[in-house]
C-alpha positions as CSV (number, residue, x, y, z in Angstrom):
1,X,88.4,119.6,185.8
2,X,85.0,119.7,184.1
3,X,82.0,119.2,186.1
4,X,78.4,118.7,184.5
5,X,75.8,121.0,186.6
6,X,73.9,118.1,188.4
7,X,77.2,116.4,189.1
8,X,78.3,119.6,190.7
9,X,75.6,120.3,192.9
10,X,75.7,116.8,194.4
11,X,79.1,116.9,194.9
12,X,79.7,120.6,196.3
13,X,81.5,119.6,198.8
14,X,84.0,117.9,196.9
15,X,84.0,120.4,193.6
16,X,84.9,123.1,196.7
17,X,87.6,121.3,197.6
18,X,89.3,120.4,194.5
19,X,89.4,124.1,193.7
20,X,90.9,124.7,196.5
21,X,93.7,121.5,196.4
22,X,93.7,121.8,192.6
23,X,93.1,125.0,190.8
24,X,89.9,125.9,189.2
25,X,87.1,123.8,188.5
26,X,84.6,124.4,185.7
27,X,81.0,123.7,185.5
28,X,79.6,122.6,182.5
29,X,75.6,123.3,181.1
30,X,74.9,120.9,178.3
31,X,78.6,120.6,177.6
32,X,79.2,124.2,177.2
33,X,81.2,125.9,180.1
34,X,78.8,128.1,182.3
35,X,80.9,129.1,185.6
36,X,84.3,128.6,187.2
37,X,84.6,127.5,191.1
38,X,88.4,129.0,192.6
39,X,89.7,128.6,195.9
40,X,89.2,132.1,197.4
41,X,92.9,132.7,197.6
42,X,92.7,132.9,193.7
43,X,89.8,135.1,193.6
44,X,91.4,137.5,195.9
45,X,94.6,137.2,193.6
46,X,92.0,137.7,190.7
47,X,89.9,140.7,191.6
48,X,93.0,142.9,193.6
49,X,93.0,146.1,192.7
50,X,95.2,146.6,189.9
51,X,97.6,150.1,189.6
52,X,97.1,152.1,186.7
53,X,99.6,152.5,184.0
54,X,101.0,155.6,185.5
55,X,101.1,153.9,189.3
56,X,102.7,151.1,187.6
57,X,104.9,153.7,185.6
58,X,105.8,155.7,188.8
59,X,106.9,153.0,190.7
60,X,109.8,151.8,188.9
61,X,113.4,152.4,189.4
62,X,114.5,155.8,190.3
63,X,116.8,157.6,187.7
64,X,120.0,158.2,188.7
65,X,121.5,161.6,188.3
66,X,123.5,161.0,185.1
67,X,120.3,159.8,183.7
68,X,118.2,162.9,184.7
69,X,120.5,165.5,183.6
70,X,120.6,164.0,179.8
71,X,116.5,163.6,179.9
72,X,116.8,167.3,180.8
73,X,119.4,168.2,178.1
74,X,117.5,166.9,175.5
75,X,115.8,168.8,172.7
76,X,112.6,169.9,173.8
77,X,110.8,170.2,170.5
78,X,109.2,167.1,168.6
79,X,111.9,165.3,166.2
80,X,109.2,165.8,163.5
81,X,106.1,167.6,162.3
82,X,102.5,165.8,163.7
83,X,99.4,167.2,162.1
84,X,96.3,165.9,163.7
């Protein structure tokens, strides 16, 4: 929902809770969007720490054996030539 500025500040209690019973609530400055109320549980959501792509990478399935024997077999040298 869409909340002009001065509608917003004398109606914080209510803008505060329909962020928190219906999602985000945006504030409006001469009809142009200028700052988003959310419930804190979405903020927290928002702003947790988020793994890098190795963490992310690292934490996936674990290979089973038949899988890490062929990555081992494999060729070790690129399939083609790379200038940089």
């Amino acid at each position: 929902m869409n909340w002009h500025l001065q509608d917003a500040k004398n109606n914080l209690s209510k803008l505060v809770q329909r962020a928190r019973e219906e999602g985000p609530q945006t504030i409006t400055l001469r009809g142009k969007p200028a700052a988003v109320v959310l419930s804190a549980e979405e903020y927290e959501a928002l702003s947790a720490k988020k793994p890098s792509l190795a963490e992310f990478l690292l934490t996936g399935p674990v290979w089973d054996d038949d899988f890490v024997e062929e990555v081992n077999r494999r060729d070790k040298t690129p399939s083609r030539d790379i200038d940089f």
